[in-house]
C-alpha positions in Angstrom: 0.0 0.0 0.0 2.6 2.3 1.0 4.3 1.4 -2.6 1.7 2.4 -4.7 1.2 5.7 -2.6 5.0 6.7 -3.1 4.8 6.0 -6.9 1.3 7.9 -7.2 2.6 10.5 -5.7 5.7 10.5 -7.8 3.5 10.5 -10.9 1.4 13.7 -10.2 4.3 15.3 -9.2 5.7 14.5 -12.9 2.4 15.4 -14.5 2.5 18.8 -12.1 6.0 19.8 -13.8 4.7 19.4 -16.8 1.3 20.4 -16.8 1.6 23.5 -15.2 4.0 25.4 -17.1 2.0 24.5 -20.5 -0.7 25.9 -18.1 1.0 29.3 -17.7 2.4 29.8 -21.1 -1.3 29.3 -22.3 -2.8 32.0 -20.4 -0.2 34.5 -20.5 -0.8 33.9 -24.4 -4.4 34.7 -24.1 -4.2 37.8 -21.9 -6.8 40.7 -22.3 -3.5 43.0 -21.6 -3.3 44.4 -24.9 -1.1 47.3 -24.1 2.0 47.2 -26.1 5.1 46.9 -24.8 8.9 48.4 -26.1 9.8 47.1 -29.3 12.6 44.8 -28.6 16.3 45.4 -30.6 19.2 43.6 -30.8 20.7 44.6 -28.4 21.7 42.1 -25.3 19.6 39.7 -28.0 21.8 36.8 -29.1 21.1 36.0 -32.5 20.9 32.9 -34.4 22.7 33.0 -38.0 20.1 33.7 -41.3 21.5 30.9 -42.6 18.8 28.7 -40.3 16.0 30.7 -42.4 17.2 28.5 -44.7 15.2 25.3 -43.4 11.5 25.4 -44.8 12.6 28.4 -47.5 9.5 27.9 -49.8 6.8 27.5 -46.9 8.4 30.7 -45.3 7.9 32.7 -49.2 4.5 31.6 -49.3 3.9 32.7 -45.4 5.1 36.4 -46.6 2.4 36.1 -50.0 0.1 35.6 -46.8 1.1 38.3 -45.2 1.3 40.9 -47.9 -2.0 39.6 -49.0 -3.6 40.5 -45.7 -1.9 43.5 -44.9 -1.9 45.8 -47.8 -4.8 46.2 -50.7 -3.8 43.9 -53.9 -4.9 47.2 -56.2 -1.5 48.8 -54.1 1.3 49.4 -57.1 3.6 46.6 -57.5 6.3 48.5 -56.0 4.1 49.0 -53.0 3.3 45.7 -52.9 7.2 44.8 -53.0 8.0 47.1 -50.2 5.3 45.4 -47.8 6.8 41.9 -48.8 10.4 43.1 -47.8 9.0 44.9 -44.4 7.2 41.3 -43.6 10.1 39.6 -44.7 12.6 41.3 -42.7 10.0 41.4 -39.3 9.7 37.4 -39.6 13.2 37.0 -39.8 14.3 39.2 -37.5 11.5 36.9 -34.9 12.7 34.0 -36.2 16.4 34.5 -35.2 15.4 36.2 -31.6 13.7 32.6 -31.3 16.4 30.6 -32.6 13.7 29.1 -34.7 13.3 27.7 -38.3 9.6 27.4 -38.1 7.6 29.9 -40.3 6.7 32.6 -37.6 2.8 32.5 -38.4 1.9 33.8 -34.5 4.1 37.3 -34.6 1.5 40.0 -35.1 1.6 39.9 -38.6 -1.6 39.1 -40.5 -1.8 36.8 -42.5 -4.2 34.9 -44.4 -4.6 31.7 -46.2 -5.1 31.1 -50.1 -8.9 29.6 -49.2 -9.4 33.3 -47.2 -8.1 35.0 -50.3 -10.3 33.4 -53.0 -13.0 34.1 -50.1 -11.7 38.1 -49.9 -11.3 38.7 -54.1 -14.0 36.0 -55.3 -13.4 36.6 -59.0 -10.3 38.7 -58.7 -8.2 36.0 -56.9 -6.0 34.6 -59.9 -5.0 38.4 -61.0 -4.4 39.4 -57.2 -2.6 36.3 -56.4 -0.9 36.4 -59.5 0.0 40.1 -58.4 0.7 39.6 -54.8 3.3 36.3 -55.8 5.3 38.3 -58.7 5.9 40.8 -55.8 7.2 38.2 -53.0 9.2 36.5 -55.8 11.0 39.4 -57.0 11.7 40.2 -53.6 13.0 37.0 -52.6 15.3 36.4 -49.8 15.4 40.3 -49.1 15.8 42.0 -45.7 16.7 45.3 -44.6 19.5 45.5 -42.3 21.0 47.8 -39.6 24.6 47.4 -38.3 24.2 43.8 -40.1 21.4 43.0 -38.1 17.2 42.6 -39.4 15.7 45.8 -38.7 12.5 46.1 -36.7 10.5 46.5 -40.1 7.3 48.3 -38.5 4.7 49.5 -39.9 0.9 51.4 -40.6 -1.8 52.2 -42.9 -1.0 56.0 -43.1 0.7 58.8 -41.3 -0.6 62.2 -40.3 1.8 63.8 -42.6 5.2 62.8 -40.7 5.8 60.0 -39.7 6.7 59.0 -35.8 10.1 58.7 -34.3 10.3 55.6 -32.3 11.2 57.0 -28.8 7.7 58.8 -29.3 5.8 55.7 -29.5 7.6 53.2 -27.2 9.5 55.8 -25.4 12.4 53.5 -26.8 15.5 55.0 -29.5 15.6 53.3 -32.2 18.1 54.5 -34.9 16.1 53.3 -38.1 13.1 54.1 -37.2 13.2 58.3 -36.9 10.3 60.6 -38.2 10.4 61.5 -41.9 8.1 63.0 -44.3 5.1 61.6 -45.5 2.8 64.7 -46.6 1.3 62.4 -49.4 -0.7 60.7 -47.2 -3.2 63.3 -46.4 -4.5 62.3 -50.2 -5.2 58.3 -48.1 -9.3 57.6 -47.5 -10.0 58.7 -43.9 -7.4 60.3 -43.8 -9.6 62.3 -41.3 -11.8 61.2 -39.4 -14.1 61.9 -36.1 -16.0 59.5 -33.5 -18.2 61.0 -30.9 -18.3 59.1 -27.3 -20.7 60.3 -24.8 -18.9 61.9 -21.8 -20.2 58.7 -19.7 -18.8 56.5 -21.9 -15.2 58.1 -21.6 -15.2 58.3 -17.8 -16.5 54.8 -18.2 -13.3 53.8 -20.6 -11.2 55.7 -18.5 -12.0 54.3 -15.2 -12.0 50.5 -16.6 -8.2 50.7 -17.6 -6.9 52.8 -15.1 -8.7 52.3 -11.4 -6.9 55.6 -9.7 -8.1 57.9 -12.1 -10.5 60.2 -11.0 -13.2 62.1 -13.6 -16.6 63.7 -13.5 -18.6 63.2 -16.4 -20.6 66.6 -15.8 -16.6 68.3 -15.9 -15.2 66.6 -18.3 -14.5 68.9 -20.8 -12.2 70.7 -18.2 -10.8 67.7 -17.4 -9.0 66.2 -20.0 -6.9 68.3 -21.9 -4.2 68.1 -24.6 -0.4 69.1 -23.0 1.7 68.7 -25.8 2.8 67.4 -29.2 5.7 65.3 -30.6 8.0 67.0 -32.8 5.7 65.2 -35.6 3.2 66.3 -34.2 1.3 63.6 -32.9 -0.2 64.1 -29.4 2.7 63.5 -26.5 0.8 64.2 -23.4 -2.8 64.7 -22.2 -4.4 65.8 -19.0 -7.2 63.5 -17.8 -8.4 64.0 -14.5 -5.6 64.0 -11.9 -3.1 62.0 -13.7 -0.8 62.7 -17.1 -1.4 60.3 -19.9 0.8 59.9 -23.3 -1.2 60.1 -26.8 -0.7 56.6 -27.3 -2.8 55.6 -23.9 -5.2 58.2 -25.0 -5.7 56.5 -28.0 -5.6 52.5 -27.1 -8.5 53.6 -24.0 -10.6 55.1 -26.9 -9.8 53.1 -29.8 -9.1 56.3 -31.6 -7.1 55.7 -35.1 -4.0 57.3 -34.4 -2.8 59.6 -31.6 -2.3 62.8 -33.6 -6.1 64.0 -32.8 -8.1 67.1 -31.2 -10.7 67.3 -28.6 -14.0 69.1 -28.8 -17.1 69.0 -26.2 -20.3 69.1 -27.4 -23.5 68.8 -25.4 -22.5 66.4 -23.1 -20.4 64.3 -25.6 -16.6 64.4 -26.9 -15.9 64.4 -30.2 -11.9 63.3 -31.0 -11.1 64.3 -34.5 -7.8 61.8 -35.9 -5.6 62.5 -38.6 -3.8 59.0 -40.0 -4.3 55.1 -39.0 -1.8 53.7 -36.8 1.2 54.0 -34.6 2.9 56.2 -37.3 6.3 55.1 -37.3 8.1 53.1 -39.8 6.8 53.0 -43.3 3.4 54.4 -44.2 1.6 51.5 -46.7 -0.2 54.7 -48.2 2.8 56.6 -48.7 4.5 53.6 -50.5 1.8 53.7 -52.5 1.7 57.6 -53.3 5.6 57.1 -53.6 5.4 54.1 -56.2 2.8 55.9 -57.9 5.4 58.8 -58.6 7.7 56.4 -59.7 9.6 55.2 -56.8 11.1 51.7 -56.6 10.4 49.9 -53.8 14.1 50.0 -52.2 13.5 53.7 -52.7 10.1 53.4 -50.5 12.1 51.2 -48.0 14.9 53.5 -47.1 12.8 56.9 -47.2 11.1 55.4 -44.6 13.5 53.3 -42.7 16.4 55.9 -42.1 19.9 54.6 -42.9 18.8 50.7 -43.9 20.6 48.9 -46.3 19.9 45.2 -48.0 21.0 41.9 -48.1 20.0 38.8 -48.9 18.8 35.9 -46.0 19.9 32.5 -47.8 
């Protein structure tokens, strides 16, 4: 009796090691936090060689058609469209190496989409899309950008508010590539503009969800929240609301706002935030590759306008 107790005991203690830690991974995975954190560089990263992208070369080229499929509008110049599959390219295999990993990187932010969801998403369009979106990845091939021989941190968004956002601005976080540059052609982008209206309940309400110590009056709170200052691009850097001192970015993420270069109005007991742009703003602008392929620009032209001080080389 006292045998089989011992080894019972020694099994759940086996199935406890391993259970558990699957356990934890799992639900840190599927947190409701989804407040970004710093970008992370290379630095104190150790790095695997490229030459382990190597492994699985074909599946991982068909992974970026995905990606540039979902990501950017197959109507986008093929330059465009080039420029997004390099960005992809070099953000998977700069993931990739972090992990020391040779499997395609299909859970890193990116979106992506299968060839089922794309004959779903262009019904009769697919084979000219596809046809499109492949030429672009293939022409491409093997192509990263590269800073101090490392993969860059290829970020990117829909559209800028006119200049595009320096890094350090974003995830309070230099990063040397990734500075604020013009991008004026994007004010031609749909939506470029755009306005939502939340009753004053429902921002206290926002407000008070995320951040417990806040303290707002719906009745005030047009003298409550308050813009402070702007970035140098001039996105919003800080905002009074109620007794503490959010950034933009907070501002934006509590309100689901489209980018964080926006004004504030109050309006009979509602607030109406007015947003110039979609997205974080900094890296490259997939409107402004457009607008810039549609002048003529080549897509390594796109890439280091918009990626300051980049160069290329080739994974395999």
């Amino acid at each position: 009796m006292f045998k089989k107790i011992t080894t019972m005991f020694f099994v759940y203690i086996i199935l406890a090691m391993i259970v558990l830690p699957v356990l934890i991974t799992y639900c840190s995975r599927h947190s409701n936090d989804t407040t970004p954190t710093a970008p992370s560089t290379t630095e104190n990263v150790e790095l695997a060689s490229p030459e382990i992208i190597r492994q699985n070369n074909d599946e991982f080229e068909d992974y970026i058609k995905g990606v540039v499929a979902a990501e950017m509008p197959a109507l986008f110049e093929k330059e465009a469209l080039k420029a997004q599959a390099v960005s992809a390219r070099t953000y998977a295999v700069r993931k990739m190496q972090e992990n020391n990993s040779t499997d395609v990187p299909y859970d890193i932010g990116q979106a992506y989409i299968t060839l089922e969801q794309m004959q779903q998403k262009w019904g009769d369009n697919f084979q000219n899309y596809y046809s499109k979106i492949s030429e672009a990845v293939d022409e491409t091939r093997g192509q990263i950008m590269v800073y101090d021989n490392e993969p860059i941190l290829a970020v990117f968004h829909a559209e800028s508010a006119g200049k595009t956002e320096s890094a350090e601005n974003v995830w309070q976080q230099q990063i040397p590539y990734l500075k604020s540059v013009d991008s004026s052609l994007d004010k031609n982008a749909p939506d470029f503009e755009k306005s939502i209206s939340l009753t004053n309940d429902e921002v206290v309400k926002r407000f008070c969800d995320k951040y417990r110590d806040i303290l707002l009056d719906s009745k005030a709170l047009a003298q409550q929240i308050k813009i402070l200052s702007y970035t140098p691009a001039g996105y919003v850097q800080q905002v009074q609301v109620g007794n503490q001192i959010l950034s933009g970015r907070e501002v934006r993420e509590t309100l689901g706002l489209r980018s964080s270069n926006f004004t504030i109005q109050s309006q009979n007991n509602t607030m109406i935030f007015t947003t110039k742009g979609y997205g974080h703003g900094a890296g490259m602008s997939q409107y402004g590759a457009q607008f810039m392929a549609k002048e003529g620009k080549n897509y390594k032209q796109i890439l280091q306008h918009y990626y300051t001080g980049i160069s290329f080389e080739n994974y395999k």
